[in-house]
C-alpha positions as CSV (number, residue, x, y, z in Angstrom):
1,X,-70.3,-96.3,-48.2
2,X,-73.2,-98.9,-48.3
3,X,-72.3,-101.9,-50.6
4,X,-75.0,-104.3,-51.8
5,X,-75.6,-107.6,-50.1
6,X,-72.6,-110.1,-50.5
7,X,-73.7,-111.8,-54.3
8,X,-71.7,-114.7,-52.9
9,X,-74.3,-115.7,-50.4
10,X,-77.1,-116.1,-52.9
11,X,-77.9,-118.1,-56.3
12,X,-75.7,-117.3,-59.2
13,X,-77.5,-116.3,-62.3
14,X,-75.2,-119.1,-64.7
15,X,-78.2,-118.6,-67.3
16,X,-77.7,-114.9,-67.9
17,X,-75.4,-113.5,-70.6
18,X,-72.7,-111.6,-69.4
19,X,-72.0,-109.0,-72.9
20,X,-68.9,-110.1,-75.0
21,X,-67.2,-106.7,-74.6
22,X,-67.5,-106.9,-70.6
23,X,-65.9,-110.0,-70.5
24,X,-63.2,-109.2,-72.5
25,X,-62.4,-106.3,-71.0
26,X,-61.8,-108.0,-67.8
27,X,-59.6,-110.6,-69.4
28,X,-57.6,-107.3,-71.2
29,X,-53.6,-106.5,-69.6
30,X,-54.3,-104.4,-68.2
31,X,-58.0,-105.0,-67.8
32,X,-60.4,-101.9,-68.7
33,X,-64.1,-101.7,-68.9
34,X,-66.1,-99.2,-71.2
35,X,-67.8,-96.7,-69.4
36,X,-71.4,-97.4,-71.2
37,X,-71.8,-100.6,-68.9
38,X,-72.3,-97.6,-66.4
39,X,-75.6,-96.4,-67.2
40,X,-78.4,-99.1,-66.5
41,X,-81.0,-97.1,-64.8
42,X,-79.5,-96.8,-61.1
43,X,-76.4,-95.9,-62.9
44,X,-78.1,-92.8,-64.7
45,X,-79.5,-92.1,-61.2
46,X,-76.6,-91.6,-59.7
47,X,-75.2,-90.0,-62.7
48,X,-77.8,-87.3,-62.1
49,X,-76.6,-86.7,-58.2
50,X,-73.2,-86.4,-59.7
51,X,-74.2,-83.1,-62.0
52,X,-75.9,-81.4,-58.8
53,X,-72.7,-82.0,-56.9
54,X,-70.6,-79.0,-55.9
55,X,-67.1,-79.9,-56.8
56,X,-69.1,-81.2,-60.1
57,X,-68.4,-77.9,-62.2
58,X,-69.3,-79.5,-66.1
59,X,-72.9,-79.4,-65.2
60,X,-73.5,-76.0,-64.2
61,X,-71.3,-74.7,-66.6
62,X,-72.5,-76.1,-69.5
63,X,-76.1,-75.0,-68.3
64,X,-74.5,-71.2,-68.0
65,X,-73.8,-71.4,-71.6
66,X,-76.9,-72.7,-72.8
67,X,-79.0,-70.8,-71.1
68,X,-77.1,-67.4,-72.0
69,X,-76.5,-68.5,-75.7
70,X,-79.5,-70.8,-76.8
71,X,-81.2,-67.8,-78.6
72,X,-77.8,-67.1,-80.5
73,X,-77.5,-71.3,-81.4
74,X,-80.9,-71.0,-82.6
75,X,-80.0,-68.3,-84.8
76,X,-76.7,-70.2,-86.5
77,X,-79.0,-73.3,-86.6
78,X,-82.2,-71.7,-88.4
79,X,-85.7,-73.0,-89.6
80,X,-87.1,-76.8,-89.6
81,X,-84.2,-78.3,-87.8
82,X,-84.6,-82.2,-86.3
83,X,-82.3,-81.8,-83.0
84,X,-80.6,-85.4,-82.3
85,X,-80.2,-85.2,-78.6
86,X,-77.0,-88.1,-78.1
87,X,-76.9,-89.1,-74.9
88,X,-80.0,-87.3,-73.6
89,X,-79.8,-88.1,-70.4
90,X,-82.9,-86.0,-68.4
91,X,-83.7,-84.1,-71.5
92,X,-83.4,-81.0,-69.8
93,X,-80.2,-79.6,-71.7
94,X,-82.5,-80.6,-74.7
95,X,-85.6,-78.8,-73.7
96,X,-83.7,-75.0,-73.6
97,X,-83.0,-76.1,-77.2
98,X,-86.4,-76.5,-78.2
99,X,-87.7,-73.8,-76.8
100,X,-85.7,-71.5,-78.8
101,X,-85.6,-73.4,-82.1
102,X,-87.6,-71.9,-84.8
103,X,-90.4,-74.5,-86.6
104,X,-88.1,-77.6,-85.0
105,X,-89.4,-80.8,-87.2
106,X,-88.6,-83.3,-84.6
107,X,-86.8,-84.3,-81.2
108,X,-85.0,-87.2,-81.4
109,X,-82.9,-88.4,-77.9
110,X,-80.6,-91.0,-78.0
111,X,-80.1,-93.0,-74.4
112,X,-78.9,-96.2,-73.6
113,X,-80.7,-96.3,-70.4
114,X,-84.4,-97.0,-71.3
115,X,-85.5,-96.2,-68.2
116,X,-83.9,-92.8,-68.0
117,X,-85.2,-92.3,-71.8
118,X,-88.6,-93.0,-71.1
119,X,-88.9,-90.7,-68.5
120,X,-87.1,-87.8,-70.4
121,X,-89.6,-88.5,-73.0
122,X,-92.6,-88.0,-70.5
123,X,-91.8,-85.0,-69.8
124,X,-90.3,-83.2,-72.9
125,X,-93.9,-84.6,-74.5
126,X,-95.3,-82.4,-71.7
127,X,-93.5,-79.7,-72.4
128,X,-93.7,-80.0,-76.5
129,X,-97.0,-81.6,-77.2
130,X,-96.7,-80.3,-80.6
131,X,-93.0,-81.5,-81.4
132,X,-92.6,-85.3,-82.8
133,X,-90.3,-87.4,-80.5
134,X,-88.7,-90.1,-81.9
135,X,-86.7,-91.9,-79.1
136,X,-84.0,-94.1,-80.1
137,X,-82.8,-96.6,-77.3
138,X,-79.8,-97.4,-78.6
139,X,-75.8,-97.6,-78.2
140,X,-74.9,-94.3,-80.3
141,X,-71.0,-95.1,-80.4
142,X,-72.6,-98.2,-82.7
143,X,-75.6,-97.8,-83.8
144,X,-77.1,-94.3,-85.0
145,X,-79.9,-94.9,-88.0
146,X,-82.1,-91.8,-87.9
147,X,-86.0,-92.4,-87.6
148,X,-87.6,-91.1,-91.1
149,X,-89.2,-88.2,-89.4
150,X,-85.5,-86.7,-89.4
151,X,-86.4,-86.5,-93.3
152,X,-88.6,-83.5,-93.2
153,X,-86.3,-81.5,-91.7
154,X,-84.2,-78.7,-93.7
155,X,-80.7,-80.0,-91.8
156,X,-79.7,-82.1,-88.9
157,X,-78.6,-80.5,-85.5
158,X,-76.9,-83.3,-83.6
159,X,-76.5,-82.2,-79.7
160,X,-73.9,-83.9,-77.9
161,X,-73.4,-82.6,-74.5
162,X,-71.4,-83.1,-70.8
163,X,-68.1,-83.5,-72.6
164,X,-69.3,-87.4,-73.4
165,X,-66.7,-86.7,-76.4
166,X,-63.6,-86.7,-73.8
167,X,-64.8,-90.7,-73.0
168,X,-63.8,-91.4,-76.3
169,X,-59.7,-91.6,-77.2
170,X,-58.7,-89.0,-79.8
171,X,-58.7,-91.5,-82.5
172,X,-62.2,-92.7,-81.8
173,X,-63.7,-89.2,-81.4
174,X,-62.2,-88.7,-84.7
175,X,-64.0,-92.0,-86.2
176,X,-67.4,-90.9,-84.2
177,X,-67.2,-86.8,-86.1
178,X,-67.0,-88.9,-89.3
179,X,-70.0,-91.1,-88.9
180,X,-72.1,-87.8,-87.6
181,X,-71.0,-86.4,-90.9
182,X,-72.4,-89.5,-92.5
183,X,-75.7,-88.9,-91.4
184,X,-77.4,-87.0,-93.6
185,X,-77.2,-85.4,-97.2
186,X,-78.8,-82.9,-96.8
187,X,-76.5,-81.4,-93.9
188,X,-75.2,-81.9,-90.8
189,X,-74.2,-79.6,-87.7
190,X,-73.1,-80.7,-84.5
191,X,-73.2,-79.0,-81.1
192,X,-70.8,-80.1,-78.5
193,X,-69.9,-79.7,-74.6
194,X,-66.0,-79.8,-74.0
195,X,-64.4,-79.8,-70.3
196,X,-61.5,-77.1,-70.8
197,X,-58.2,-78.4,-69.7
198,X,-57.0,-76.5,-65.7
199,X,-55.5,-77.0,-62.6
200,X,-55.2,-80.7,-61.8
201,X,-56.5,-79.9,-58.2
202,X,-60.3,-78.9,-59.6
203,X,-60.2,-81.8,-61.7
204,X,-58.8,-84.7,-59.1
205,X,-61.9,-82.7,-56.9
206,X,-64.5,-83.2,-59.5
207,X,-63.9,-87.3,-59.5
208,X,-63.7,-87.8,-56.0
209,X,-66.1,-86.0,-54.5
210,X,-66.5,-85.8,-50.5
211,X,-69.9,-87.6,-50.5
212,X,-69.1,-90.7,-52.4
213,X,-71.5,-90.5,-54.9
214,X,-68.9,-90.9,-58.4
215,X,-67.2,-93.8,-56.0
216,X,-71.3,-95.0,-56.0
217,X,-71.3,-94.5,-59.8
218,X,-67.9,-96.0,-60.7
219,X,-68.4,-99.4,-58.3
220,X,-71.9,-99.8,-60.1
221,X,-70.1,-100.9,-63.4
222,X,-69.0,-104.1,-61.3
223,X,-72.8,-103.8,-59.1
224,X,-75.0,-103.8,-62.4
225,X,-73.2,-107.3,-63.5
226,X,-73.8,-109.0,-60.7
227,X,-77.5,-107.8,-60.7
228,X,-78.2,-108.6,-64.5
229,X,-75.7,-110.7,-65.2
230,X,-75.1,-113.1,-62.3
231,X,-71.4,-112.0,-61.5
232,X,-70.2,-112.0,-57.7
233,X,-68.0,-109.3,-57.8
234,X,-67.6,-108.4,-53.6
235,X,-67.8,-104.5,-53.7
236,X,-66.3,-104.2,-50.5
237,X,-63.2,-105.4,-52.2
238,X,-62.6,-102.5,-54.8
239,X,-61.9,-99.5,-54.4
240,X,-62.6,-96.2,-56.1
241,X,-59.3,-94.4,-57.8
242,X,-59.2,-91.4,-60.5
243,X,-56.9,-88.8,-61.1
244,X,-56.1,-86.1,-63.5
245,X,-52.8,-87.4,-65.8
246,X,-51.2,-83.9,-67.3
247,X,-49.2,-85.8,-69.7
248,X,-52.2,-87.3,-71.7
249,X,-54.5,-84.7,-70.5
250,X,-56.9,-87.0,-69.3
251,X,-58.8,-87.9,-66.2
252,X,-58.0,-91.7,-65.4
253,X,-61.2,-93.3,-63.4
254,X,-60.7,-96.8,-62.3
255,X,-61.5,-99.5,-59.6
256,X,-58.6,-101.0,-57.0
257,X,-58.8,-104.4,-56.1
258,X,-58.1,-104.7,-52.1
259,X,-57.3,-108.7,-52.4
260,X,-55.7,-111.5,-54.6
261,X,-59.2,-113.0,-55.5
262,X,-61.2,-114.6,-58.2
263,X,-64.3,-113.4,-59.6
264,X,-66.7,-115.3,-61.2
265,X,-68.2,-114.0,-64.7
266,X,-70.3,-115.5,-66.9
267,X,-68.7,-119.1,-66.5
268,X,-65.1,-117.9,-66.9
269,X,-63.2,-117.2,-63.4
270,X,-61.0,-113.9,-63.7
271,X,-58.1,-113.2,-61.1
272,X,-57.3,-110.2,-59.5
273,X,-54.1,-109.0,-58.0
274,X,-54.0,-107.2,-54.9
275,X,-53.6,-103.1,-55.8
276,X,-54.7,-104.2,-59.7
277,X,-56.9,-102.1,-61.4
278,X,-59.4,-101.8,-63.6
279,X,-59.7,-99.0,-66.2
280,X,-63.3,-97.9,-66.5
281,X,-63.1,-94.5,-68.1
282,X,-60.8,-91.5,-69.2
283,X,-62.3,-88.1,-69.7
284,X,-59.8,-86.5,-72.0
285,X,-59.9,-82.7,-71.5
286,X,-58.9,-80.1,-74.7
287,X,-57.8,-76.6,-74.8
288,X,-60.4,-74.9,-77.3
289,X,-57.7,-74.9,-80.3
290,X,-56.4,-78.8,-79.6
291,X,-60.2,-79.3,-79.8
292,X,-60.5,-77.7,-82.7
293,X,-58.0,-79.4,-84.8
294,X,-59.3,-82.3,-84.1
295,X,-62.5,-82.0,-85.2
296,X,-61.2,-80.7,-88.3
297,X,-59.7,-84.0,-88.4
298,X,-63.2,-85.6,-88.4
299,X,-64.6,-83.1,-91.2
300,X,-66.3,-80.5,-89.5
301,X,-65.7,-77.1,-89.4
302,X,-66.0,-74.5,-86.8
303,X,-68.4,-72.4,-86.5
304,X,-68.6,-70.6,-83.1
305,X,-67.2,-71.3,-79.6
306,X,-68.5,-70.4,-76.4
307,X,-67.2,-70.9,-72.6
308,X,-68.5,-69.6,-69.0
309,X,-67.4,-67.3,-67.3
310,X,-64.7,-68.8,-65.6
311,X,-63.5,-70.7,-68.8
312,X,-63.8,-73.7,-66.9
313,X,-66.4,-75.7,-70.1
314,X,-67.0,-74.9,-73.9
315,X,-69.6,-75.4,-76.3
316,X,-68.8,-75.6,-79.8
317,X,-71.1,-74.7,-83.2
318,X,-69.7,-76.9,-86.1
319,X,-71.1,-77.3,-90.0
320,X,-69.7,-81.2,-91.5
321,X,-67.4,-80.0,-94.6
């Protein structure tokens, strides 16, 4: 795989501000990273080869549902809705919602990426000239004020899809159902993608793919700091590791460092054992009923479930008590 030019050999960006949780993640025991630092705008890029990849299943799978059900979602979800799109990525799961949405108020999508929201926006306004968008560029897991064109609407339909929720641990997706409860008075429903728990072999093949490209994705969490933030990680020197865990029923992704060496962040030096690693994501995966429980846990209430064929992804219909 191509890495980027040694950072080493050029100037060393000591003005720019390397973010409080990066840094502290790296100086964690064992060190972990969370997975938003991902998505700058090559990072959603790559994000996007990932879901057309073949050993990739989430992606087509959640599209087989939405395309087959959207017209029944629509249904459970009724008149005058504002659709919260959380993590909108492309916009494209978001635009089979709209068109089958009766009198939808507004469109709101929620990306950290600006560049990937702006262009989502482009072309949903394309699309839906006569739908308000409201684009929020913001970190959801912190920050998630609606815009006051939410307020005409008759309830909130918050979309959360690719199985984002199995990035969280249990006990955080259980704090993160509670503040989407929160949101609004006037009622809340959530619709949610959740990778089905199955054979370890489909899921160690899903996060490694032949081509490289999640190896791509997962070294650009260490790539995007030395580009913004003047870090001089050497990519060549890490490697690409993730693996289904049965036990915690969880898919570990992290990065191996090949040498004893010291990286330079910010204007802190952190160390690296040979073989350590650094944590930069699990993807917990659910059977539908451990799922269910706990978003009863987070107060909502299930409404209908749906999977694919091969029961491989579910979406989930869910009212906040």
């Amino acid at each position: 795989m191509k890495t980027e030019e040694n950072p080493r050999s050029s100037r060393i960006n000591l003005g720019a501000t390397v973010p409080s949780e990066y840094l502290a993640g790296l100086k964690k025991d064992p060190k972990r990273l969370p997975s938003k630092f991902f998505y700058d705008d090559r990072g959603s890029r790559l994000f996007d080869r990932i879901c057309n990849l073949e050993e990739y299943y989430l992606t087509r799978s959640e599209f087989s549902i939405l395309r087959e059900k959207a017209e029944s979602i629509a249904a459970i979800a009724g008149k005058r809705v504002a659709l919260v799109d959380l993590g909108s990525g492309t916009g494209e799961k978001g635009r089979i919602l709209l068109n089958q949405l009766s009198e939808p108020v507004a469109y709101i999508p929620v990306e950290i990426s600006r560049e990937q929201l702006n262009r989502s926006v482009e072309e949903t306004r394309n699309a839906f000239p006569k739908i308000p968008i409201a684009p929020l560029c913001v970190d959801y897991t912190r920050d998630l004020t609606l815009p006051d064109v939410a307020d005409r609407a008759e309830r909130i339909l918050v979309f959360f899809p690719g199985s984002t929720i199995g990035n969280f641990e249990p006990t955080e997706a259980v704090d993160f159902f509670q503040k989407v409860a929160d949101l609004d008075r006037k009622g809340v429903s959530l619709l949610i993608g959740v990778d089905l728990k199955k054979e370890k072999a489909i899921l160690d093949a899903a996060y490694n793919d032949a081509a490289g490209v999640t190896a791509a994705f997962n070294l650009n969490i260490l790539a995007r700091a030395n580009r913004e933030w003047g870090t001089d990680f050497l990519l060549d020197q890490f490697s690409h590791r993730a693996f289904y865990d049965p036990l915690e029923g969880r898919v570990v992704m992290q990065l191996e460092s090949r040498s004893e060496q010291e990286v330079r962040v910010g204007r802190e030096l952190i160390g690296f054992d040979r073989h350590e690693r650094i944590t930069t994501e699990h993807s917990y995966k659910y059977t539908v009923e451990e799922f269910l429980a706990l978003a009863r846990r987070g107060r909502f209430s299930p409404e209908a479930v749906w999977t694919d064929r091969d029961r491989l992804f579910s979406l989930h219909y869910m009212t906040a008590a």
